[in-house]
N, C-alpha and C positions, 0 to 999 in steps of 0.2 A: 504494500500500500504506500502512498506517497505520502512523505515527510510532511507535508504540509497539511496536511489534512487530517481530522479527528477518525480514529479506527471505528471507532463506533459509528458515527455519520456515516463514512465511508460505504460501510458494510449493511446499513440500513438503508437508504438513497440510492448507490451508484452502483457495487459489486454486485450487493444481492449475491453474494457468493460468500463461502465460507466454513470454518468447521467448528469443532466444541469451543473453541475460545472467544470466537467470535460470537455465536448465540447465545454464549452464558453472562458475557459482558453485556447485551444490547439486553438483553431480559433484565440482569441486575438492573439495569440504569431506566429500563419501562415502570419495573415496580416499583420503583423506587419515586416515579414517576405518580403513579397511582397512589401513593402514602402507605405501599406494604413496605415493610424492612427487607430490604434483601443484600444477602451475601454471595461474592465470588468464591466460589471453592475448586479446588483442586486435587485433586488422586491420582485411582485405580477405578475399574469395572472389573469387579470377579466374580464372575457366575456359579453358580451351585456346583454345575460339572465340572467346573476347574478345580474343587476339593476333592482330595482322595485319602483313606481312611490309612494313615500307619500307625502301628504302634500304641493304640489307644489314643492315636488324637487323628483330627482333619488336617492335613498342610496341603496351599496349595502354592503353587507357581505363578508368580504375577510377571507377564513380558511387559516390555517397555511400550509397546503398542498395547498396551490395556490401562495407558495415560488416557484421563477426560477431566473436562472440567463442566461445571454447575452452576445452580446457585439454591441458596437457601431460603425459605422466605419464614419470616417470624411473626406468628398472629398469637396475642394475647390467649391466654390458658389453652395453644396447644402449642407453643414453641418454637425451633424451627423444626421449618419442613421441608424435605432435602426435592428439588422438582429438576429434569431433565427436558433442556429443551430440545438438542441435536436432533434432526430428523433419523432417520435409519438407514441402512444399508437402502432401504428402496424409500429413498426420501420422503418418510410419511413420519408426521410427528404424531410420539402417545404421551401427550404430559398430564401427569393425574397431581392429583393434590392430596397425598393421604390425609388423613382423618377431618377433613371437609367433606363435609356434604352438601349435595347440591345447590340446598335451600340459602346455606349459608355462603357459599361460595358467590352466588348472584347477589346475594346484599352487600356482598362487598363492592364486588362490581359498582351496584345501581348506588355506591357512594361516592362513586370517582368525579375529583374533583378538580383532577388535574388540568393544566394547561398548556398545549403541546406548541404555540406558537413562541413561546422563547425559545424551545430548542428551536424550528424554524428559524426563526430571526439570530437566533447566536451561527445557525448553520449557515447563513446569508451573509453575514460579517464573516465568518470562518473564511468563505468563499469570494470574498471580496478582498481580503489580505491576500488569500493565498492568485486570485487573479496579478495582484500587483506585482506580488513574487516571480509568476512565470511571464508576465509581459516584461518585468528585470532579466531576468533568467534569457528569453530570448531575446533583449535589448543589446546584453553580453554577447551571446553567440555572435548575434547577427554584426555587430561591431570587429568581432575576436577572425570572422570567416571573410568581412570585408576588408580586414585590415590584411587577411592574408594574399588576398586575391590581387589588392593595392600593389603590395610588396611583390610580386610574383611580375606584375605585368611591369612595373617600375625597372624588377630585374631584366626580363626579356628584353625591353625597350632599351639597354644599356647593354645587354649584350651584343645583340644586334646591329648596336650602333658602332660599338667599338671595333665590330669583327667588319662592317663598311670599310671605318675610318682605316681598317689596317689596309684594303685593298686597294687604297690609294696614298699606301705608304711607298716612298723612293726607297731604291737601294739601301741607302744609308740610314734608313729611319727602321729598313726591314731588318738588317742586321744591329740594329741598337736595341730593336725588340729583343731578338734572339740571346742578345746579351744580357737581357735584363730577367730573363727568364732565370737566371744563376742566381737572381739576388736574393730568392728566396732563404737559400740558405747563407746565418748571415758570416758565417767562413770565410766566403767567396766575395764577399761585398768589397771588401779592402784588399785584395788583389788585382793583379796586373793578368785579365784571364789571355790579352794577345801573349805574355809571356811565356816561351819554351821552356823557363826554367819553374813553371807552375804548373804541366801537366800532371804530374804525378799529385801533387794536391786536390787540382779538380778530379782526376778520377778516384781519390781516396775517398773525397767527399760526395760524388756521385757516382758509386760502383758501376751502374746498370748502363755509363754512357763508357764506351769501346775508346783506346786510343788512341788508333787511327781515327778516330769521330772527333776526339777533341782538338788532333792535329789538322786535321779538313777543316775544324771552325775555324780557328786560331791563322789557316791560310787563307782560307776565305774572305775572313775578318783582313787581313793584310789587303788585301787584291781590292774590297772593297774603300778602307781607309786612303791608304797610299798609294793606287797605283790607275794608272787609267784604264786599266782595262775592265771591259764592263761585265759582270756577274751576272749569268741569269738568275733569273726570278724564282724558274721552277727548282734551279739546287739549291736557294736560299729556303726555297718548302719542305726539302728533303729535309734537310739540315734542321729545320726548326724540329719536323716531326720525329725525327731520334732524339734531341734535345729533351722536346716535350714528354715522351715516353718515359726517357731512363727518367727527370727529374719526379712525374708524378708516382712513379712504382716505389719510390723510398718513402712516399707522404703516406697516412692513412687516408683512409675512407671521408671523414669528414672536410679533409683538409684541400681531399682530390676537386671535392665541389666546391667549395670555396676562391682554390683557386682557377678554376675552369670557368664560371659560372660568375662570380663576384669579381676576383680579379680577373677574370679575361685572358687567362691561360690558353690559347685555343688548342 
């Protein structure tokens, strides 16, 4: 049943479903209703046949499925009186009243005095908090799933745009990328990566990239800095994508998105 809602109400108005817990509370609180005294009780049901004779006495075995609950109702000179509301296995209810008789039992009736519209009206305010709670409740969602959708299409729109702006990057902007793809790790950041005598550093710090790969960057990177001869464009694609492979195989999972997606790793 939902948090916000009285069990009892609930199971009286809406579910109309339920088992001994529920009919033995919605009774206590009717008669209760009506100015009988009543009690919620709790046990066992043990039947006659579940007794067996040892030893010169009866014991019987109580399972834990022979849990029920009740209630008790209390009338002047005859006490309580233990009454069963749970319908049955074929949902028929038998609730008797011992030692009431009939005559008596309608005079009590025909003295009810009660008054069933405050429950109504308490049930109406119940139902009017709990209105405000779940138009909150989906105030949040619906803020929590726009803010995601926000953030999502914000991403896209920068991813997009950045992976454009690279295709109309020159030479020299394409390999500045390439280079900056190192900075991730921050080892590499305060080195000289044109340098020969830092190969064996970039590959200790990036096992997964070959060194003949770092030695292609590194001639690469010459040819495009210093020298006039022009680089194509498709072995600058080569180049990024072994770059990009061996750097993200050393990252975790969350880190792989991040920089792919947020920083623009392509």
């Amino acid at each position: 049943m939902s948090s916000q809602e009285d069990a009892v109400e609930s199971f009286l108005f809406s579910t109309r479903k339920g088992y001994c817990v529920h009919y033995a509370s919605a009774a206590a609180l009717l008669y209760r209703m009506y100015g009988i005294s009543s009690r919620y009780v709790t046990g066992y049901v043990i039947y006659p046949q579940d007794f067996t004779y040892k030893q010169g006495s009866f014991m019987a075995e109580v399972p834990e499925n022979h849990s029920h609950a009740w209630i008790e109702l209390y009338f002047p000179c005859y006490g309580w009186i233990p009454i069963d509301m749970t319908p049955d296995a074929h949902q028929e209810i038998h609730v008797e009243y011992p030692g009431l008789d009939e005559e008596t039992l309608q005079q009590l009736i025909a003295q009810d005095t009660s008054d069933f519209s405050s429950l109504q009206n308490n049930r109406n305010l119940n139902y009017g908090f709990s209105s405000v709670f779940r138009i909150f409740d989906r105030a949040v969602i619906l803020l929590f799933v726009g803010g995601i959708n926000i953030t999502v299409i914000l991403l896209l729109i920068h991813y997009f745009y950045k992976k454009r702006k690279k295709e109309s990057f020159s030479t020299k902007e394409y390999m500045d990328h390439i280079l900056h793809l190192f900075s991730i790790y921050p080892s590499l950041k305060d080195i000289d990566l044109l340098d020969e005598k830092n190969i064996d550093v970039i590959h200790h710090t990036v096992p997964a990239l070959p060194l003949d790969t770092i030695c292609l960057l590194q001639q690469k990177a010459q040819l495009v800095y210093y020298s006039p001869y022009i680089v194509e464009r498709k072995d600058l694609k080569r180049l990024e994508k072994c770059c990009q492979d061996a750097i993200l195989s050393k990252l975790p999972f969350w880190k792989r998105i991040f920089y792919h997606y947020i920083y623009c790793l392509y």
